[in-house]
Structures are given as structure tokens and as C-alpha cells.
ZAKE-564973 format. One record per residue (C-alpha): y, x, z; residue in one letter. Coordinates in nm, 2 decimals, padded with zeros to 4 digits. Layout:
BEGIN
((Y X Z) A)
...
//
This chain:
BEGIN
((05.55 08.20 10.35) X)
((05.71 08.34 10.06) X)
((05.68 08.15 09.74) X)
((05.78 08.32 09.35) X)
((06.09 08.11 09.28) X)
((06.31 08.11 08.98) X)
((06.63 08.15 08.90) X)
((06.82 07.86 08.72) X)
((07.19 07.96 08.65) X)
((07.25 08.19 08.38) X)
((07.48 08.45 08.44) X)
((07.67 08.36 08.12) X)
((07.93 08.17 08.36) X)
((08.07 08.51 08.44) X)
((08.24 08.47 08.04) X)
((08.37 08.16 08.14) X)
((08.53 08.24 08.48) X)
((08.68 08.55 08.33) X)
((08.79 08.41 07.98) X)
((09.11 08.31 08.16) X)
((09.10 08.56 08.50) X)
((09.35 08.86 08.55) X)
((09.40 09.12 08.27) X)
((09.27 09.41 08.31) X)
((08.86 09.27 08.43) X)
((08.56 09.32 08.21) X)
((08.34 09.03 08.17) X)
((08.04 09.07 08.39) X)
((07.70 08.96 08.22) X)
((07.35 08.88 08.41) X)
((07.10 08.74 08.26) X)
((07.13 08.49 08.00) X)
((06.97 08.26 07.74) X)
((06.63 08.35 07.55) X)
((06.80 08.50 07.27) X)
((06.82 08.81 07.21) X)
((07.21 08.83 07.18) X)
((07.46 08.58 07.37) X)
((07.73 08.65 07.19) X)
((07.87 08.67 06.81) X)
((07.91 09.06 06.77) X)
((08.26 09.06 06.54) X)
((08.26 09.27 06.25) X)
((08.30 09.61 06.25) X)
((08.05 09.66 06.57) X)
((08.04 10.01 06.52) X)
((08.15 10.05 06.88) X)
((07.96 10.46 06.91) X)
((08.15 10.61 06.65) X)
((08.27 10.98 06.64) X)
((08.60 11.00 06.84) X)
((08.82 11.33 06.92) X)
((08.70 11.56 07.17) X)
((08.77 11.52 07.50) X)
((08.78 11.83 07.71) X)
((08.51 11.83 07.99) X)
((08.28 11.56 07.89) X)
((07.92 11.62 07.91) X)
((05.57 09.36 08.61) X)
((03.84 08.56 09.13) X)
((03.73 08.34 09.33) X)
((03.87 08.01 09.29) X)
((03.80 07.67 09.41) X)
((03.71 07.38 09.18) X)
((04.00 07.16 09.10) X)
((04.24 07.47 08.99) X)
((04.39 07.17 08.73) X)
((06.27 11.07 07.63) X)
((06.50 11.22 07.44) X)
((06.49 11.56 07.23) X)
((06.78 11.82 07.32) X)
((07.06 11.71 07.15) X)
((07.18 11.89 06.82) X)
((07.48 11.85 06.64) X)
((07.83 11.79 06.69) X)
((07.87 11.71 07.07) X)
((08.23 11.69 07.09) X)
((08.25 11.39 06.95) X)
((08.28 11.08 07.15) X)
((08.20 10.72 07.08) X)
((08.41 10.38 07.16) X)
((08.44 10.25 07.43) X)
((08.36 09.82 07.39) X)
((08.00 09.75 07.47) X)
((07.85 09.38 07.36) X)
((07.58 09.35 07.58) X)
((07.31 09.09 07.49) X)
((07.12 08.83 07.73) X)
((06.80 09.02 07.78) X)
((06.46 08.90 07.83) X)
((06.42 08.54 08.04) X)
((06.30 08.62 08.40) X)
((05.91 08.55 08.31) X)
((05.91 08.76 08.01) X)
((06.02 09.06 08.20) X)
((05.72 09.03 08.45) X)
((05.52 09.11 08.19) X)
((05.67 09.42 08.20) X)
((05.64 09.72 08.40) X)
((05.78 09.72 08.76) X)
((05.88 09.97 08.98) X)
((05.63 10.03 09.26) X)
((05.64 09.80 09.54) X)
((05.81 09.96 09.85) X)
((05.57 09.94 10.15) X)
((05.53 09.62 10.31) X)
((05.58 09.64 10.69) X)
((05.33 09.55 10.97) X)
((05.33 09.15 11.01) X)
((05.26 09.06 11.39) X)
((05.33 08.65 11.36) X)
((05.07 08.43 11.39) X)
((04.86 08.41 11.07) X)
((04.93 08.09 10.82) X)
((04.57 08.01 10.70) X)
((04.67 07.76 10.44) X)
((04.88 08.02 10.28) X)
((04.64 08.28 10.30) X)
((04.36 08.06 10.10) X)
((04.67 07.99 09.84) X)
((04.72 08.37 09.79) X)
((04.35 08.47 09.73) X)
((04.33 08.16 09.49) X)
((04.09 07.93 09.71) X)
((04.36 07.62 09.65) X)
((04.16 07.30 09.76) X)
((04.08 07.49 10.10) X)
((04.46 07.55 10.08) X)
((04.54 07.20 10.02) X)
((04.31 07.06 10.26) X)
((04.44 07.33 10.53) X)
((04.79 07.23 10.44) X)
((04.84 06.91 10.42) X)
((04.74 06.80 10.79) X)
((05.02 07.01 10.88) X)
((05.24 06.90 10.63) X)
((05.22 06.51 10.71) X)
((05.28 06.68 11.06) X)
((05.64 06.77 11.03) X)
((05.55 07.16 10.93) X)
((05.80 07.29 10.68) X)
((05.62 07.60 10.52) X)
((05.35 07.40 10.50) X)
((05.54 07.11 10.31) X)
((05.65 07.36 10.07) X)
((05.31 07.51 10.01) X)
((05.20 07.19 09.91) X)
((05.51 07.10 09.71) X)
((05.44 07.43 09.54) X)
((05.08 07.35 09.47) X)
((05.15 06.99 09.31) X)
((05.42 07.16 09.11) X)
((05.12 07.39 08.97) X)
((04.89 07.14 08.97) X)
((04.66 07.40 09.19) X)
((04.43 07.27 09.41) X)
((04.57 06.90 09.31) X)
((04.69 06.73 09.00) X)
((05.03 06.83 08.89) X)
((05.29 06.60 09.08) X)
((05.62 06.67 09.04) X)
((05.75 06.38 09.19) X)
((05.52 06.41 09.51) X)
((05.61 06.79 09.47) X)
((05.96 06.70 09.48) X)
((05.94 06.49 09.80) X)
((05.79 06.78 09.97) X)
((06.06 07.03 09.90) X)
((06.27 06.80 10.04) X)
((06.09 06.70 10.38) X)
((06.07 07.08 10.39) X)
((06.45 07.16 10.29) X)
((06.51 06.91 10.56) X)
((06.36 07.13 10.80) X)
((06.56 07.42 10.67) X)
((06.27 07.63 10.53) X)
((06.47 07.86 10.29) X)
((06.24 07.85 10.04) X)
((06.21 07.47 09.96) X)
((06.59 07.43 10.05) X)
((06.63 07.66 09.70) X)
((06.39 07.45 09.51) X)
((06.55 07.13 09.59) X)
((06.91 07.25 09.52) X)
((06.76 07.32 09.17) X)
((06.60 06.96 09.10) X)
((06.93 06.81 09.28) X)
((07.15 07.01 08.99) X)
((06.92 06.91 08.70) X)
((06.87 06.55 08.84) X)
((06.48 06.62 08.74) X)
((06.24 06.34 08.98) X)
((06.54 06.34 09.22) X)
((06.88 06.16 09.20) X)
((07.14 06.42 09.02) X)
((07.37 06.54 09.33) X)
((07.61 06.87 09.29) X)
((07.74 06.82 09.67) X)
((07.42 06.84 09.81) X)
((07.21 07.07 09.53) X)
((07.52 07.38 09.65) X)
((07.50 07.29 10.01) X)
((07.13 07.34 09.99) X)
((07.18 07.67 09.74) X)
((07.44 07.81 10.02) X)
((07.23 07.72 10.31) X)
((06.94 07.93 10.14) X)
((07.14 08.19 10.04) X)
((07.26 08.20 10.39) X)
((06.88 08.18 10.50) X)
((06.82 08.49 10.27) X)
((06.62 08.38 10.00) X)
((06.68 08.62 09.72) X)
((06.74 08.38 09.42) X)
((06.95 08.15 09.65) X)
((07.18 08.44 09.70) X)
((07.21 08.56 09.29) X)
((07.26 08.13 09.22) X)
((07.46 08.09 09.51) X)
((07.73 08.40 09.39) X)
((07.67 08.27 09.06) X)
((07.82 07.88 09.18) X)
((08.12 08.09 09.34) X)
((08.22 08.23 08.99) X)
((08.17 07.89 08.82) X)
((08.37 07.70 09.04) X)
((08.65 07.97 09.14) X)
((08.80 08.12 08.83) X)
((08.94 08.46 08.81) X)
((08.87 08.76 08.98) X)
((08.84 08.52 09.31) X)
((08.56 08.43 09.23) X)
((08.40 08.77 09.14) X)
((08.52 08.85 09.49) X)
((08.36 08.57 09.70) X)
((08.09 08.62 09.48) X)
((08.05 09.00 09.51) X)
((07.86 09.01 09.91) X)
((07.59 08.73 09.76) X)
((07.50 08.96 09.47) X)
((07.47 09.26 09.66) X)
((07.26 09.07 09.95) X)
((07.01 08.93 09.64) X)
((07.02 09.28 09.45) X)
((06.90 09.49 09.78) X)
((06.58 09.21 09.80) X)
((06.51 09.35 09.45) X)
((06.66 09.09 09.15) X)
((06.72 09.28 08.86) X)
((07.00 09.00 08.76) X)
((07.19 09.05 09.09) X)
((07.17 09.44 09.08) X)
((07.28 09.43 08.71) X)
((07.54 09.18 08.87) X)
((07.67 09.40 09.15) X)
((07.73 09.72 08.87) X)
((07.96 09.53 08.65) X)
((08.17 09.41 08.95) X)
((08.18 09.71 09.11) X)
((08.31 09.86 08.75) X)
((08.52 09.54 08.70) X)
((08.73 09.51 08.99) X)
((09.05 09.65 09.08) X)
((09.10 09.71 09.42) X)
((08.70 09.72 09.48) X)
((08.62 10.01 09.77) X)
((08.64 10.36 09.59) X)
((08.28 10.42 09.75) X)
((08.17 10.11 09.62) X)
((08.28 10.17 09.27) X)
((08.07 10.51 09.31) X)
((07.77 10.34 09.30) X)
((07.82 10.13 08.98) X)
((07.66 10.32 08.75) X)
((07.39 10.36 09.03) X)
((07.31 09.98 09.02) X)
((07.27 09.91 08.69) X)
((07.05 10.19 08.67) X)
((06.81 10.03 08.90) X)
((06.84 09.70 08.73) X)
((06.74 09.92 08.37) X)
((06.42 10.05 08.58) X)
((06.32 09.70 08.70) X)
((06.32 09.61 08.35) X)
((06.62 09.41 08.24) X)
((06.69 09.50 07.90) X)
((07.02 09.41 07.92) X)
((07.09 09.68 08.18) X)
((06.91 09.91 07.98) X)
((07.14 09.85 07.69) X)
((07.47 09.88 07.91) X)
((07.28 10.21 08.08) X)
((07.27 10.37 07.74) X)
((07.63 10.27 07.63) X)
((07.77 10.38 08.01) X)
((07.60 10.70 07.99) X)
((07.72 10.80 07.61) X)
((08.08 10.64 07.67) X)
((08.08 10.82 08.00) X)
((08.17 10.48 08.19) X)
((08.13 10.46 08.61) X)
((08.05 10.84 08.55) X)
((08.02 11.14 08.34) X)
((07.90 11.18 07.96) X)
((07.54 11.23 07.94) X)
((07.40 11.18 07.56) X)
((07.07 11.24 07.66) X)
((07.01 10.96 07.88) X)
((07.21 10.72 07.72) X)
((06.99 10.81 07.38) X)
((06.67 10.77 07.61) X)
((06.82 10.40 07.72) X)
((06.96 10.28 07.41) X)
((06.57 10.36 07.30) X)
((06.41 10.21 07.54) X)
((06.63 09.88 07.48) X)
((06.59 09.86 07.09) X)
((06.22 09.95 07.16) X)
((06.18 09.66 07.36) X)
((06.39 09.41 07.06) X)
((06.72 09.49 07.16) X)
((06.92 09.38 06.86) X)
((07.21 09.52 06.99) X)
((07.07 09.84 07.10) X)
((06.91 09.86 06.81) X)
((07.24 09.91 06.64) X)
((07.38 10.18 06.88) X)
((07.08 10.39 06.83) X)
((07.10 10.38 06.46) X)
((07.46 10.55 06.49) X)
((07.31 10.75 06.75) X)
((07.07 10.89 06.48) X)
((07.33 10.98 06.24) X)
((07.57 11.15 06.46) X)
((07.30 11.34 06.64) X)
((07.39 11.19 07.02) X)
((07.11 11.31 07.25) X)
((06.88 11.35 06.97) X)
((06.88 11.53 06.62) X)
((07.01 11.34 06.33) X)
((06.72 11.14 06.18) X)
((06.83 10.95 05.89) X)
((06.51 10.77 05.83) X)
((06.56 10.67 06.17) X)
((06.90 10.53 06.19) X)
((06.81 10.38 05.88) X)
((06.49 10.19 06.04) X)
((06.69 10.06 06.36) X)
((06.92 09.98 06.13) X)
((06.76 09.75 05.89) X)
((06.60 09.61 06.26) X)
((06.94 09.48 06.34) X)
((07.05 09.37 06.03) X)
((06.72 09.16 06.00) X)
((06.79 09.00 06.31) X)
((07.15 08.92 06.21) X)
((07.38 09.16 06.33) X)
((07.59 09.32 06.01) X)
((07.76 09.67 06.03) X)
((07.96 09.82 05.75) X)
((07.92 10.11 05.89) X)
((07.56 10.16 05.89) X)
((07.54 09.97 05.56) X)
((07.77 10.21 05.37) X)
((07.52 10.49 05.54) X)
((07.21 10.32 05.42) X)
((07.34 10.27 05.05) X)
((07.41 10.64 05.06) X)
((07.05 10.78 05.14) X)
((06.77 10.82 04.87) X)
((06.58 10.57 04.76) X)
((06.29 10.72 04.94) X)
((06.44 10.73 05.29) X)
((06.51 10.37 05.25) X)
((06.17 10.32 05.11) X)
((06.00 10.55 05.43) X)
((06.30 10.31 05.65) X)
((06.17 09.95 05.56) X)
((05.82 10.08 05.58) X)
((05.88 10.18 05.94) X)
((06.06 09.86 06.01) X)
((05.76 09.66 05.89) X)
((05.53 09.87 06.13) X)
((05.77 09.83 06.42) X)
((05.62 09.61 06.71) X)
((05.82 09.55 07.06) X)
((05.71 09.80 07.31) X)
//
């Protein structure tokens, strides 16, 4: 039985275990608060300027009781800088509201069939519950989780969370992976359970351990909290990639800026960086999308491409990237993967100043347009809804 589970630690500890780690390592960013930006943006964020030329670059029935970028124009030899700010993204449950990747095939089940579960997925709860619960008062673990899960719903039964909590535990007891991830959450919040750090990261480890996907990312991310430097990234490192191969966008994102970050990491490792974060940007993850753009333009974990780094950056600021929002504005006015557009740049622009994020640079651009590209800019600002 596989339940949707969520992930608890933000990925902001990775600023923390680095603020004092080994020259030389970028700070590694997952996912983060429900901002829109984590962190201050100093002045002077005009991070893609023009640069000399470098030679070579290029998401029924129920029972009662359910309580592209254009070809790009202009001067091409010039090169932006090189110091992304990435933001914090979208929280987990906003980005399954957007669109997924297809699902890869699921493959044949030949176990016995759990019949409690099955009523749960095609909403009949109360024949859930009442299928469940024998078992669960039985000593069944997936079955003490299903119901733990329903009373933390309130599906099929009133919402318990304290009865829901002594289920994940019966059932994290028992070692079902699933529950043992649950608990370790309440344990570390101390919410309807006794607050317990020992026993809330021996639970997270044994469930990453188990395989459960969000176990793995929190797990890694424990490991960088509690072992500073680039030892932690390290220890860290096999958890994230375990998580990001079962699919969370946070872990993949994860696994590209260590792979990037770290000295000594395998040379065929540190191939696939760029490959990661690209399939963190597909799954939806804003903040990848952002760090996809500024890769791709700054040529980082790979070659220049303008093009796709336009199409990123557009896809971010689209979506209410405020810091993305900035980049393509400067991507406007030097024409980088696109043509220049100043009514554009100007548009993004205001965006990201509305939102609080104040460039000189783009300011002194927008004071120097006509009045009626500003006009035609705020006008388009207005209009602009998140995609």
C-alpha cells in the first residue's frame, strides 16, 4: 500500500550547512518556503548582463460518511554573469496542480490483493474502514496505516489525529515504511505525540532505508543539518539520488546542485548535473526551471544554449517567478534566445519590481523608453495572470 506522503524539511538547510563548509561549494537549494523568493537578492541583481565574448560558446462513487523561444537575434557574443539567486519555488501541493510528466508504466502486481486498500483508492472509504480496521486491531501494519491515513482525512471516519497518530505508530512498530515516515514527522513536530528527535530520525532512516521516497529526500536532508560542510552533502548525496530516481522533483533538483557543487564528485556523475535539474524543471519545480534557464545561458554543467535558457527563464516567470521574472527582462533587452522586445523587458520588469525585487539596471532601462512603451508595459503587467 502506497500512501501520498509529504515532505516536511525544507531544503533551505542546505544554506546553513554550507554558510560555514569548504570554499569553493555552491549552496545547494531544494525546495523551500511558500514565498516566492528565499532569499534577499542584494542590489545590483543584474546577474545576465553583456560580458566579453568567449570563443566557442554556443500534476464518483463514494460512500456516506466522506467527513518556446524565437531564433535568437542580436548580439550573441555576449555572455551574462555567472551568480544565480534561485528562489524557493512552489510548496509541494501547489505544484500538483501542475502538469506532470506522464506516468511511466506500472508493472504487473502478482501479490495477494489488499481489499481495504482497493475500496480506499476508488473512494468507497466506510467499506474501507470497515475492511480495515479488523485487520488493523489484528496486528496488520498496512492496514494500521490505511486507517491512520483515513482518520487523518477524516474519510470514511471523523478526522482523528490523535487516534491517527496511534496508528502510524502501531504500524511504524511493525516497520511498514510508509507509517514509519509519518511518525518521524509528528515525533519532530511534537504534534499529538511526545516531541522526540532520537526517535523521529531513527524512524526517517529506517524508512529511507525501507525505500520510501520522501523518507530518502528528509532523511539526506537531516544528514546536511546535522553534518556541516561538504560532509554532509556527501553522506547526503546516495539518499537524494535513491529519492530522485522514485521521481521527487526536490531530490532530483537536489542531486544536480551537488553533483555541480562538489569537488571530487565522479567526473561521470558531474555529467549528468545539468541532466537532473532538467528533469526536476519538467516535473514542475519552478525553482529548477529558474536554475535551468540561468545554467543554460551562463553555460553551467554544460554548454551555452540561449535558446533554452530563454524558453526556461519563461516558463519560470510565467509561472510567478520573481526572480526569473528579472532575468528575462535583461533577456529581452539584450536579445538572448529571443529578439529584443522592449515592451517586454519592460513588462517582466515592472513584474519584479512589484513584487519587491529592485534592479538599477532595468530601472535606468525603463526611465529611458517612451512614455508609450511604459504605458503598453504596465498595461501588460496588469493583464498578466500565472500560467
Amino acid at each position: 500500500m502506497r500512501l501520498r506522503s509529504r515532505l516536511l524539511i525544507a531544503p533551505a538547510l542546505f544554506l546553513s550547512c554550507l554558510a560555514g563548509g569548504k570554499e569553493g561549494v555552491r549552496p545547494a537549494q531544494a525546495q523551500g518556503s511558500e514565498r516566492a523568493v528565499t532569499r534577499p537578492v542584494p542590489e545590483g541583481a543584474d546577474l545576465l548582463r553583456k560580458a566579453p565574448a568567449a570563443a566557442g560558446d554556443a500534476a464518483k462513487e463514494k460512500d456516506a460518511g466522506n467527513g518556446g523561444a524565437a531564433g535568437a537575434t542580436g548580439d550573441k557574443a555576449a555572455r551574462p554573469g555567472d551568480d544565480p539567486y534561485p528562489s524557493s519555488g512552489v510548496t509541494l501541493y501547489e505544484r500538483m496542480g501542475t502538469a506532470l510528466p506522464p506516468v511511466p508504466p506500472e508493472k504487473p502486481y502478482k501479490g495477494p490483493i489488499d481489499e481495504a486498500y482497493g475500496a480506499y483508492q476508488r473512494g468507497l472509504y466506510v467499506t474501507a474502514l470497515n475492511k480495515a480496521l479488523p485487520r488493523a486491531e489484528a496486528g496488520d501494519a498496512a492496514a494500521q496505516t490505511l486507517v491512520a491515513e483515513m482518520m487523518t482525512r477524516g474519510l470514511g471516519i471523523v478526522h482523528d489525529p490523535k487516534g491517527a497518530a496511534f496508528w502510524y505508530s502501531e504500524a511504524a512498530k511493525r516497520g511498514d515504511p510508509a507509517a514509519m515516515f509519518q511518525y518521524a514527522l509528528l515525533l519532530m513536530e511534537g504534534r499529538n505525540v511526545e516531541r522526540d528527535k532520537t526517535k523521529a530520525d531513527d524512524y526517517m532512516r529506517r524508512a529511507a532505508d525501507a525505500g520510501n521516497a520522501s523518507a530518502q529526500f528528509n532523511w539526506g536532508q537531516i544528514l546536511v543539518a546535522d553534518n556541516p560542510g561538504e560532509k554532509g552533502l556527501k553522506l547526503a548525496l546516495p539518499f537524494y539520488e535513491k529519492s530522485g530516481e522514485q521521481g521527487v522533483a526536490d531530490a532530483q533538483y537536489a542531486v544536480s546542485q551537488l553533483y555541480e557543487a562538489i569537488k571530487d564528485i565522479a567526473p561521470e556523475k558531474k555529467a549528468k548535473a545539468r541532466e537532473w535539474l532538467i528533469r526536476a524543471a519538467k516535473a514542475g519545480y519552478d525553482t529548477a526551471q529558474l536554475d535551468a534557464g540561468i545554467w543554460f545561458v551562463n553555460g553551467i554543467a554544460g554548454p551555452r544554449d540561449y535558446d533554452q535558457g530563454f524558453e526556461w527563464l519563461r516558463i519560470a516567470a510565467t509561472r510567478g517567478n520573481v526572480v526569473a521574472q528579472n532575468k528575462l527582462a535583461h533577456l529581452y533587452i539584450n536579445a538572448l534566445g529571443t529578439r529584443p522586445n522592449p515592451v517586454e523587458a519592460a513588462k517582466w520588469y515592472v513584474l519584479s519590481r512589484r513584487a519587491g525585487l529592485a534592479d538599477p539596471v532595468l530601472e535606468d532601462f525603463y526611465l529611458g523608453i517612451n512614455e508609450d512603451q511604459q504605458k503598453q508595459a504596465i498595461d501588460a503587467a496588469n493583464r498578466f495572470r500565472r500560467g
